[in-house]
Structure formats: C-alpha cells, structure tokens
N, C-alpha and C positions, 0 to 999 in steps of 0.2 A: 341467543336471543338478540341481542348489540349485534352481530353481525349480519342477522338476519336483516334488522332495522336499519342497519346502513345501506341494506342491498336494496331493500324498498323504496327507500328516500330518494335515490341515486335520479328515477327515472322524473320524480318530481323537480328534484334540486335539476336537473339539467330543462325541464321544462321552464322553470324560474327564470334559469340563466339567457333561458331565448327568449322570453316575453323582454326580459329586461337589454336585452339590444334592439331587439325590436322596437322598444320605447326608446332608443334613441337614434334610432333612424327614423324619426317624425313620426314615430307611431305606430310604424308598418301602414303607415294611409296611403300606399300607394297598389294598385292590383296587383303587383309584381312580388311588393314582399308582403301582402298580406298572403299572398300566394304560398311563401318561402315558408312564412309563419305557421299557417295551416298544417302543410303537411309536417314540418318537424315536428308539431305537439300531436297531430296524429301518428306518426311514426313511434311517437314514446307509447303513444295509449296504446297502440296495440302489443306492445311489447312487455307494459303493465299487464294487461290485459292476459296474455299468454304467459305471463310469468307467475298471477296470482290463483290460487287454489279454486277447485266450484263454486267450493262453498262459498269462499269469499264474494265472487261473481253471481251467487246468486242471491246473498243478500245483501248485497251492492243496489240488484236488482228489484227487488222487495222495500229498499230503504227509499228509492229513486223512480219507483216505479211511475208516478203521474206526470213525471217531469220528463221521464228517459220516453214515455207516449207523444206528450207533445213536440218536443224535441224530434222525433220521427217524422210524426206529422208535420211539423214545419217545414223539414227538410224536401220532403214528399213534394208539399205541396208548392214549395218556392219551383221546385224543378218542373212539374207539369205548367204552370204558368209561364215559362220561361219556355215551351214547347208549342211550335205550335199548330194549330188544329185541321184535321183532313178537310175543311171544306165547308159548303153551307151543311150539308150532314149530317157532321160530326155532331152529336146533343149534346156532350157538355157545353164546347162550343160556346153552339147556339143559346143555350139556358142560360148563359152568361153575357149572352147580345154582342158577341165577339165569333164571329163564325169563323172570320177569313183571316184569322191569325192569333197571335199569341196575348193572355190575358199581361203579359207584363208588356208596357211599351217599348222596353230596349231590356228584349230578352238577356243578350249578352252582360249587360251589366247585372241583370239579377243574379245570374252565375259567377259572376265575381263579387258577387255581395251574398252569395252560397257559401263558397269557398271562404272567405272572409269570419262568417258566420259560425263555421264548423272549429275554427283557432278556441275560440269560446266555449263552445261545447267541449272541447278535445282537454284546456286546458282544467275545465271542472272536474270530467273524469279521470283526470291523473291526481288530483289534489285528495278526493273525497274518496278514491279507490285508496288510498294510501295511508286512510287514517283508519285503523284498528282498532288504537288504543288510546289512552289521556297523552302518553309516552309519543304517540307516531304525531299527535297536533301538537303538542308541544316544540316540536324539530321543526313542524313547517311551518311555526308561528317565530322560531329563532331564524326559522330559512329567508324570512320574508323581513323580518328586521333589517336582516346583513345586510339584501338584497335594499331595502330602502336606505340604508347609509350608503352603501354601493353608488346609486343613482345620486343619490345629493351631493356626496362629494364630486362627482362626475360633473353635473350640472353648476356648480361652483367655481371649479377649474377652467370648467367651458367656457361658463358666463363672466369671469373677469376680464377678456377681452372681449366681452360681445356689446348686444346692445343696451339701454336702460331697463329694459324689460325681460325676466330671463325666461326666456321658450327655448335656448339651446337649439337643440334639434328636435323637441318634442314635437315640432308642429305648430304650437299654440302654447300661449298662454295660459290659457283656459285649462287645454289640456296638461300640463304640466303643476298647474295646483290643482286641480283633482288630486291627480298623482301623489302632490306630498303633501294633500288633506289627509286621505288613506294612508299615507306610509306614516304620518306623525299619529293619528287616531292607532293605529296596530302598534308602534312603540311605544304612544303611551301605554294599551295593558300589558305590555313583557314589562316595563318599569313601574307597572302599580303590582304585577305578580310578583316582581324580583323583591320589591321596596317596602311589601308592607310591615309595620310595627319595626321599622328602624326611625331613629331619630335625626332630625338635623343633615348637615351634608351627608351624612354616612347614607342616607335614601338614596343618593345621587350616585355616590360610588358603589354600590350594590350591582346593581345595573348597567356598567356604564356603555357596552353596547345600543341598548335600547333607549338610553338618558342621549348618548351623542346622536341615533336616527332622530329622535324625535326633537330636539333642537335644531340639527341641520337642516329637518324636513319645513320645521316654523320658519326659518332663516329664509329657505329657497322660496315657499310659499309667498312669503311679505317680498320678497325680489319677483314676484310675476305681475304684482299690482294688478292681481286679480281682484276686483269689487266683491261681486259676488261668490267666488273661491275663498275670498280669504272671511268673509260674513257667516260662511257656511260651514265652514271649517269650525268657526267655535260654536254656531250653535251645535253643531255634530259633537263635539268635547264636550259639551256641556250637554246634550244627550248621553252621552256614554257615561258620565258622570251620577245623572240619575237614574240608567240603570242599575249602575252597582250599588246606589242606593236602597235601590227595591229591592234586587237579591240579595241583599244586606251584607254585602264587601265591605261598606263602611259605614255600619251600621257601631261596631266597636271601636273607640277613639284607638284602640290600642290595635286595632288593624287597620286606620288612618294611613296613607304613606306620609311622614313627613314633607317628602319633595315635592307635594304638591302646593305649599306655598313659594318657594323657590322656583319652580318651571310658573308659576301665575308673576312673579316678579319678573322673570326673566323674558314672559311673552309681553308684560308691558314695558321694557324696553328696548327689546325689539320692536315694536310700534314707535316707537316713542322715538329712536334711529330709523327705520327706515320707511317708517308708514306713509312719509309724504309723498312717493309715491304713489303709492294708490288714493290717495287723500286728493293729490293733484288731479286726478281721472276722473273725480266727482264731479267737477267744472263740467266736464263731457257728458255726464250721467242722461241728462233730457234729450241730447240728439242723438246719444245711443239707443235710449230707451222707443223715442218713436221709429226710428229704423229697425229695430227690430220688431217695433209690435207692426208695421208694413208688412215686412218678411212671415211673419206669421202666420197674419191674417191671407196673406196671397194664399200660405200652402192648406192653410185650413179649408179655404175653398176648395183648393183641389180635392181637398179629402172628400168633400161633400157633395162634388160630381160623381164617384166612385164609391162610397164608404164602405160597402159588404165587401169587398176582395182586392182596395185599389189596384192604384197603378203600376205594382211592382215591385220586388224587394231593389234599394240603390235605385232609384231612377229618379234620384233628385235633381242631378245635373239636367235633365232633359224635361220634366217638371218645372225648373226654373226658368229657363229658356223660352218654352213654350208661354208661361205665365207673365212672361215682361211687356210692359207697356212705357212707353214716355214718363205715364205717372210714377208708375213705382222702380224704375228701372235705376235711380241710385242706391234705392235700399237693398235694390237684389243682386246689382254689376257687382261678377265675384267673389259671389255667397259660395258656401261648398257643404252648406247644410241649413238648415232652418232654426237653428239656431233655440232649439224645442225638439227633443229629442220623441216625447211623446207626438207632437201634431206630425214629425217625420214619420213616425212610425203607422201612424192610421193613415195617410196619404200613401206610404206606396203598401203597407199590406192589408187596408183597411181592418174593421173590424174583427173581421177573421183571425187573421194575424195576430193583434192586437190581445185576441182571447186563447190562443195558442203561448206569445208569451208570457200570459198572466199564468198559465197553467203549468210553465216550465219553473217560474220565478218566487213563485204564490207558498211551497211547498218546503223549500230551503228556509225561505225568508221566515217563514209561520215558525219553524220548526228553533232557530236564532232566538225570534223574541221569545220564544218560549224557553228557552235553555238557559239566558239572558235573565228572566223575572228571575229563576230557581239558585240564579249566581253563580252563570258560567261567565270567565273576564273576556275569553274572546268573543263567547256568541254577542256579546255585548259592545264589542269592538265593531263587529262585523254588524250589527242592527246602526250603529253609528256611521259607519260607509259608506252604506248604503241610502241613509237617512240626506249622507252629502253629494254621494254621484247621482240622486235620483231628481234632488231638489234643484241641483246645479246645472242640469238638464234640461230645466224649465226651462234656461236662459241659455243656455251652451250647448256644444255638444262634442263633450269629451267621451262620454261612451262612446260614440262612431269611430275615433282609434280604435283601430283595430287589436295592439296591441295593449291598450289600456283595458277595453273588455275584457279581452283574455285573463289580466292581472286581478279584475275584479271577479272575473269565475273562478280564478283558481283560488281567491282568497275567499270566495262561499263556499266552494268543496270541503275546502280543509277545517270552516272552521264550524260548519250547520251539520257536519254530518255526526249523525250518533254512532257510538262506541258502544260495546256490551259490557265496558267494565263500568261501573258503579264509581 
C-alpha cells in the first residue's frame, strides 16, 4: 500500500517540481516556456493517466464531469476562433459578422494562450487524479509545503543581492506575493493540523516544516511591498480562520493551537521591521490607483464592442495597442495585462468564455466550501486561496502567470476533490 502511494505521488511530486521552476523563471510568462511548461505537465497526465485503473478514470470522470465539459469546450472553442473562415459563405462566419477571417484578432497568439491554458488544466488532472484517499491529500498537502519553503528560501537568497522590492525572477511583485499569500495560507493548515491541543512553543515545534514555510512565506511577502498582496493576504487568514470556526476546528479551547498567538506576535513584528516598505508605496497609492482605473476602463470598452465571443483568447497586447490614444497612452505604454484579470477575461473571450470558466471553476470551488463548513483544514485552506488570487486579480494579474495558474490548479485538484473514505 506505502509503495503503491509512492508510485502515485511520484507523477505529481514531479509535476510540483516543474511548476516550481517554472515560477522562477518569471513564471513561465514567456510562449516559449509556457510552451516547455505545457507539455511536461501533459506529458505526466498522460502517464497518470495510463498508469491509473478504469475504475479510477471513471470516477475521476463522474467526480469532474461539468468541469472536464467545459474545459473541452473551451479548448474547442479557443481553437475554431483561432481558424479562419472559408469565405463570405462560410455561416458560422458570417453569424458572427466575421466572414473573411478569423474571430480571434491575432489568431496566433490565441494558440499560444491555448497552449499556455492547457499547463492549468494538465496541472489539476494530475493533483485530483491522485488523491484516493485522506492518506494520498495528505502527501500533496506535505508536497506543497516543501515545495513552498523550497521557493522562499530560493527567493531570499536571490533577493539579498537584488533589488528593494523582491520579484526575483517571478516576474512581478504582484506575482510573487500571490505566490507566498497561497504558500503561507497552505502552511498555516499543515501547522494548525500538526499543532492542535499542544501548548506553548511546543505548537511551534510540532510542525516545524510548515511553522518555517509559513514564516518565510510572511517574510518574503512583507519583502514585495505588495499593497494589495499583503492586505489580502490577512483578510485570506483571517477567512481561513473563520472557517475552521464553523466546521468547528476551534470550536474546543483544547483543540485551539497554541501557536496561534506566537505566529499573531511574530506577523506584528514582521510589520513592524519591515512594513515600511509597503507603508512607503502608500504615498504612490492615488497615481497608481487612477492609472489603473484608465487601464481598465480603455479595456472594458473593448469588451463592450465584442461582449458575446470577444476579441480572442491573449490578444491583449494587440487590444492595447490598437486602444492608445495621446490621452491615455501613459497609463497603457507597457502594460502587459489589464491589470483585472476578470475585465481581461470578458474582452478577449467575452461572455462565452467567461460562462465556460465559471462552469470549469464553479464545481471545485462549491464542492471546498462545502467540505470546509463540515471541517475539512484544507478544503478550507483552499476556499482561502482562492478567496486571495481571485480578489488580488481585481487589481493585478498574477493568475496570467502561467506558472502560477498551474500552482493554483494543482492546489484545487488536490485539495476539492472527494475521497470514498469517510
């Protein structure tokens, strides 16, 4: 059985191991290794794939069914847009008032925003194919601690010769506390699983894997002087927190962790050392803030030329281009996203799109908070995540990492998906 579950693991633990280089080479944000990224975590799912029982695979399939539909669909459909059409003719076409070419405006990049897209996909079917039992999430929930002390020490060592601001190689800022919102929220619940009903430092040393991510990930996070990453970040803890209240985690002082006054001391001097950083950036808050509500508002228009099927999956570089004028042309020279991961989203695949993610996303998510209320510590972890990559998206856009997506579907697979054991 242990040998079995290490052979399982294996195809996962090696998928981890690529998202997490992939996040530091800027995220895989470039076509080339989003490319690179793509195929290796396809390459493992097929191999999952072929290595797991029918049975398994088909109620893989039955557990994922609305999701593994739209997921099709999308795929489907980015590629026919991305094609394009025989002529005046042709009635799809034409029903789309696009006769004499392709509905996406730069076909080519929709295909490299296909490929990009599938890392994601590929990377949830290896996490959620893998989990069996309480036993199989348990490993991918210790796989993904490692893996975030991994990166923080990595980004540490990087950023003591770097700049004031630590992005490493992630890319961004932005993107890089996402990163260790999610990695310090996943260690806090290994260190409230490991920690509860011990007293005093001994909570601390219980855990100390998931006690040292979840400190280094607070550490690296207050080094990005992210505004908004680091604001989201505790409301996201402090969601997670009132979860486990409802599913009643801590409902019993005596299943309390201790260490939770100790990491609350030690996250206010961490602030306390290094918050002027971000404190400083406040100054900047109103010329950031109307630069990007320009930025917004330009692409929100676009949406609203387009809205039923926009302009394309990826065809924001050429969206933004086309949309510059004298006026807004400092808040867009340079942009490489909309800075709104939702208004990106409905401008290049409009509402379509839009109702095809919800129906990929919609299903997991449901299934978390619901696992969550009952007092599961990770589906509760994972409602917390999400609650931070999805808000921080408003303002940012760290999902568009291609490798940080990936990191975020594999940590829905592993931890929404249900198990037959009780």
């Amino acid at each position: 059985m242990r040998q079995a579950r290490i052979v399982r693991m294996a195809a996962p633990a090696t998928a981890l191991g690529a998202i997490m280089v992939g996040l530091a080479a800027g995220g895989a944000n470039t076509s080339e290794l989003a490319a690179l990224l793509s195929c290796a975590l396809l390459a493992l799912t097929l191999l999952a794939v072929l290595a797991a029982p029918r049975r398994t695979i088909a109620q893989w399939l039955r557990a994922h069914a609305l999701s593994t539909a739209a997921a099709a669909a999308f795929v489907l459909w980015t590629t026919a847009t991305a094609i394009k059409g025989a002529g005046p003719a042709d009635p799809l076409w034409r029903a789309l008032g696009i006769a004499d070419g392709a509905v996406s405006i730069s076909p080519y990049r929709t295909l490299e925003g296909l490929v990009s897209f599938l890392s994601a996909l590929s990377a949830f079917a290896l996490a959620s194919l893998a989990v069996r039992d309480r036993e199989d999430r348990r490993s991918l929930g210790r796989l993904v601690v490692l893996c975030g002390l991994g990166v923080a020490l990595y980004a540490l060592v990087v950023h003591a010769a770097g700049a004031q601001r630590l992005m490493v190689n992630f890319g961004s800022a932005n993107v890089a506390a996402t990163l260790f919102g999610m990695s310090a929220i996943f260690a806090a619940a290994a260190a409230f699983r490991a920690a509860r009903g011990r007293k005093g430092l001994a909570a601390l040393a219980a855990p100390p894997l998931a006690a040292a991510t979840l400190l280094l990930s607070l550490a690296c996070l207050m080094l990005t002087a992210s505004r908004a990453g680091i604001l989201l970040t505790l409301i996201a803890l402090i969601a997670f927190a009132i979860l486990l209240l409802v599913g009643g985690r801590m409902r019993d002082r005596t299943q309390t962790p201790a260490m939770l006054p100790w990491l609350a001391a030690f996250a206010a001097l961490l602030f306390l050392a290094g918050g002027h950083f971000a404190l400083a950036r406040l100054e900047h808050l109103d010329s950031s803030a109307a630069s990007r509500a320009v930025l917004i508002e330009t692409h929100w228009r676009a949406f609203l030329e387009r809205p039923l099927f926009g302009h394309g999956l990826n065809t924001f570089h050429e969206l933004n281009a086309h949309a510059a004028t004298p006026e807004n042309l400092p808040a867009l020279a340079g942009m490489g996203a909309a800075h709104n991961i939702f208004v990106q989203a409905l401008e290049e695949t409009g509402l379509f799109g839009a109702l095809l993610f919800a129906l990929m996303l919609t299903p997991p998510l449901s299934r978390a908070l619901a696992r969550a209320v009952r007092g599961s510590v990770w589906a509760a972890a994972m409602c917390a995540a999400a609650l931070l990559a999805f808000a921080h998206g408003l303002v940012d856009f760290s999902l568009q990492a291609p490798a940080l997506a990936a990191y975020f579907s594999f940590c829905l697979g592993a931890f929404t998906t249900r198990t037959p054991e009780r």
